[in-house]
Structure formats: structure tokens, C-alpha cells
N, CA and C of each residue as an Amber inpcrd file, in Angstrom:
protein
   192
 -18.5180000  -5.7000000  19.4470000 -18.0150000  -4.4720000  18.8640000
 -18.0260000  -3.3630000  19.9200000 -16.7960000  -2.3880000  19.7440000
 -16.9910000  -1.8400000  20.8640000 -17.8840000  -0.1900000  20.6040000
 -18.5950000   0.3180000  21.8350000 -18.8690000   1.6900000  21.4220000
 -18.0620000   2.5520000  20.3800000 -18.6860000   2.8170000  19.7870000
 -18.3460000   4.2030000  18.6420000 -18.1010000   5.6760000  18.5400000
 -17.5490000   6.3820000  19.2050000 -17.6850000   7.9230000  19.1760000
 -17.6440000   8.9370000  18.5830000 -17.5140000   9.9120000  17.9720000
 -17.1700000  10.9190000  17.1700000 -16.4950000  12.0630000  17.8480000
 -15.0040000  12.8050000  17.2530000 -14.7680000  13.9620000  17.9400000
 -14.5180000  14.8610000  16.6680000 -15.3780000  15.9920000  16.5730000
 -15.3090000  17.1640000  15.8790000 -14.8140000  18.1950000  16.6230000
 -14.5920000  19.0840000  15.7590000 -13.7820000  21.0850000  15.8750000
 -15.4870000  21.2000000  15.8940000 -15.4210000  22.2880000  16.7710000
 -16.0040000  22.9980000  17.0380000 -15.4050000  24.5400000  17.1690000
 -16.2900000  25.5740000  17.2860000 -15.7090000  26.5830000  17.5030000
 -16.7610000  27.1810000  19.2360000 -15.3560000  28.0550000  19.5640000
 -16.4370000  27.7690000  20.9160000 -15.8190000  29.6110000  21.4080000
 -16.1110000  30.2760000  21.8760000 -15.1500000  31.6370000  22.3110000
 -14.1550000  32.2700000  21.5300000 -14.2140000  32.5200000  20.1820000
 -12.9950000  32.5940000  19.2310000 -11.8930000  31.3710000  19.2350000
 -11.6780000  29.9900000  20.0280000 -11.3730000  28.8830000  19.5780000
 -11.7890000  28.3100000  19.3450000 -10.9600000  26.6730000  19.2300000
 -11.4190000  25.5130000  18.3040000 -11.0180000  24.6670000  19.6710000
 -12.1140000  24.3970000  20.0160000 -12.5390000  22.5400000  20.6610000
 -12.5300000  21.6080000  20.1760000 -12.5560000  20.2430000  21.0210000
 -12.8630000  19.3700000  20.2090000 -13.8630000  18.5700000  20.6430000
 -14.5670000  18.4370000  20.5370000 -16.0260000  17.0920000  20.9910000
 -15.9730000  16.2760000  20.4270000 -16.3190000  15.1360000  21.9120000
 -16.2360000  14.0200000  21.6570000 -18.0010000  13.7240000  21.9760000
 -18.9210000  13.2040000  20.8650000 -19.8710000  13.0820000  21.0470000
 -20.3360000  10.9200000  20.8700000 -21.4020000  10.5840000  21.7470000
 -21.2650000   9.2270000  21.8430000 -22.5400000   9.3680000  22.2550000
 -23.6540000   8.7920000  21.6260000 -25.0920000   8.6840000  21.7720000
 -25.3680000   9.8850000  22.3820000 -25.8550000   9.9290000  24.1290000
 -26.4270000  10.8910000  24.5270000 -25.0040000  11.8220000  25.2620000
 -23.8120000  11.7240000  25.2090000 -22.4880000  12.1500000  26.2000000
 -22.2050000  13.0150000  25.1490000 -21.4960000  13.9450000  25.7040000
 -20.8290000  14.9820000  24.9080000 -20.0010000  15.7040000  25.6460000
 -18.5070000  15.7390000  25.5510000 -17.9530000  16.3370000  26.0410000
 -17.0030000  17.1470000  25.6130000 -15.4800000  18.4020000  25.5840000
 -15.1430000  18.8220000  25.0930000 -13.9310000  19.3020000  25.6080000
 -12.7200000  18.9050000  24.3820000 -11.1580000  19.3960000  24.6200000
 -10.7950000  20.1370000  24.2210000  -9.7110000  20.5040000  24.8830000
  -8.8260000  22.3770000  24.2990000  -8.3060000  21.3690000  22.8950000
  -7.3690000  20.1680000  22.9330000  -6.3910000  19.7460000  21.7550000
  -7.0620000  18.0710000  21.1530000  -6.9170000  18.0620000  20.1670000
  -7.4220000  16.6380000  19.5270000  -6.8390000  15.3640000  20.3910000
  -5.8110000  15.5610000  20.6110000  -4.8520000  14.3440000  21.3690000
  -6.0040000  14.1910000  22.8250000  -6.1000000  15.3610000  22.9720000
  -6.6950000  14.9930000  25.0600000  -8.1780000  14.2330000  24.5040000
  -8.9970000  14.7250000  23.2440000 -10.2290000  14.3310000  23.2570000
  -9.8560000  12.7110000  22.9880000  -8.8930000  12.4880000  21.9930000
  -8.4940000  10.8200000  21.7110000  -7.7190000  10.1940000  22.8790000
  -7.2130000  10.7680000  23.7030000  -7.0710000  10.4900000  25.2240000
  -8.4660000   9.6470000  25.4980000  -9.0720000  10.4390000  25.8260000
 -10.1740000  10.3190000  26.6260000 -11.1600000   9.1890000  25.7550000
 -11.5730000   8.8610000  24.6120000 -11.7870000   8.3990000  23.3240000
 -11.5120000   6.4740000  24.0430000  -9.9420000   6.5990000  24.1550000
  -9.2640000   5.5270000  24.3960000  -9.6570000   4.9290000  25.6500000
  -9.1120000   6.0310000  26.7660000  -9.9150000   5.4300000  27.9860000
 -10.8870000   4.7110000  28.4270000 -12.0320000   5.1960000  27.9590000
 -13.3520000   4.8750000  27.9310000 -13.5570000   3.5610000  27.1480000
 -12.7900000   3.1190000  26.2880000 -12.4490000   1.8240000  25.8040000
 -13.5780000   1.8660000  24.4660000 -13.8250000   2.9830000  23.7010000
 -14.7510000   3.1680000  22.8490000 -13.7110000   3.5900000  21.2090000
 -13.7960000   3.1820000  20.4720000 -13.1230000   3.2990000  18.6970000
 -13.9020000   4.6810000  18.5900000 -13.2610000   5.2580000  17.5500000
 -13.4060000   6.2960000  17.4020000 -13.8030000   6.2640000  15.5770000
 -15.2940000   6.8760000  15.1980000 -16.0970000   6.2930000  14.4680000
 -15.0560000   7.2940000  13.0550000 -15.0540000   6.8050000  11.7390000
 -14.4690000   7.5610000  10.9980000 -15.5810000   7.3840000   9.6950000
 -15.9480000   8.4560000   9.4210000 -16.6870000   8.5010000   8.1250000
 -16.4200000   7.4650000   6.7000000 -16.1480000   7.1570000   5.9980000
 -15.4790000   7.0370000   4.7350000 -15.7580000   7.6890000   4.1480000
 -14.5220000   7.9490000   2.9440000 -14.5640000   9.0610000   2.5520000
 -15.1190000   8.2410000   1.0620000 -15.7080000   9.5440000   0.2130000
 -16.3580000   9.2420000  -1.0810000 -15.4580000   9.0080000  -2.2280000
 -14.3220000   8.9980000  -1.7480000 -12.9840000   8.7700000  -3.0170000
 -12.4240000   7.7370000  -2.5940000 -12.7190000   6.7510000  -1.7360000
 -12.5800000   5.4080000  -1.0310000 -12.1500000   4.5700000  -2.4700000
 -11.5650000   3.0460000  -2.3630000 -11.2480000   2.1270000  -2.9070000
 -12.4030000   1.0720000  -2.6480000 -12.7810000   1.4850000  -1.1310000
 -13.4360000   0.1660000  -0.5560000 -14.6460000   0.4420000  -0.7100000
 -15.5250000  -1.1340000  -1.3370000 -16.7510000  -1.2730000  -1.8890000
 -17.5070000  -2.2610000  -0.4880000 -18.4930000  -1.8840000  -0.1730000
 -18.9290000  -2.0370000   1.1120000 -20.2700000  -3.4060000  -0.0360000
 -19.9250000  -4.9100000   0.3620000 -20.0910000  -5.6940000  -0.0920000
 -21.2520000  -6.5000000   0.4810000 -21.5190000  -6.6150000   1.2370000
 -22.4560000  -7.1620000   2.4310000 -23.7070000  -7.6120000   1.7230000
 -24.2910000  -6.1280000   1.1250000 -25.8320000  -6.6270000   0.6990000
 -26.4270000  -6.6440000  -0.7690000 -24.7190000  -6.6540000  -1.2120000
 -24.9030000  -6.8190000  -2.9100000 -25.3150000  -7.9680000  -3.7290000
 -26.1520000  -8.1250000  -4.3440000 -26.9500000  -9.2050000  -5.0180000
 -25.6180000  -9.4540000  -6.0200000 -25.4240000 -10.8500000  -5.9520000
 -24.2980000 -11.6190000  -7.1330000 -25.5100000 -11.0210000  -8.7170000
């Protein structure tokens, strides 16, 4: 599986950044595209929450 990252808005000087945070790395873009640029490069998926209005039932450790 490959590394996992996260990129959030931030607010930083009256704009909006974007960080890309990955265990101990953290770094930060003017536009979402350059941080998922960079995301890609690094050869790391880019981690996505699920959301709580999901379909999908996360099955793994459910007792029949």
C-alpha cells in the first residue's frame, strides 16, 4: 500500500494554502492542483476521509 497524505486549506497571510501533511513532512501550496502535483510525484495516494452519509459499510470486523 502506498504512503497516505493529507492536503488541507489553511489560512496563512489573509490567504488560503494548501498543505500537504504526511507523518512528520509538511509542506505548502498557493493552488490545490500544485499540492496534488506534488501528492502524485512523491508516489503517495492522497488519504480521503469518508464521509458520514456514505453507502459504504466498512465490513472487515463484523461478527456474522
Amino acid at each position: 500500500m502506498k504512503p497516505q497524505a493529507t492536503i488541507e486549506p489553511r489560512k496563512q497571510d489573509d490567504k488560503t494554502v494548501y498543505q500537504v501533511e504526511k507523518e512528520n513532512t509538511q509542506e505548502c501550496f498557493d493552488t490545490y492542483q500544485a499540492a496534488l502535483d506534488y501528492v502524485l510525484a512523491q508516489g503517495w495516494q492522497v488519504k480521503r476521509d469518508s464521509s458520514p452519509e456514505s453507502m459504504i459499510i466498512e465490513t472487515r470486523f463484523m461478527k456474522p
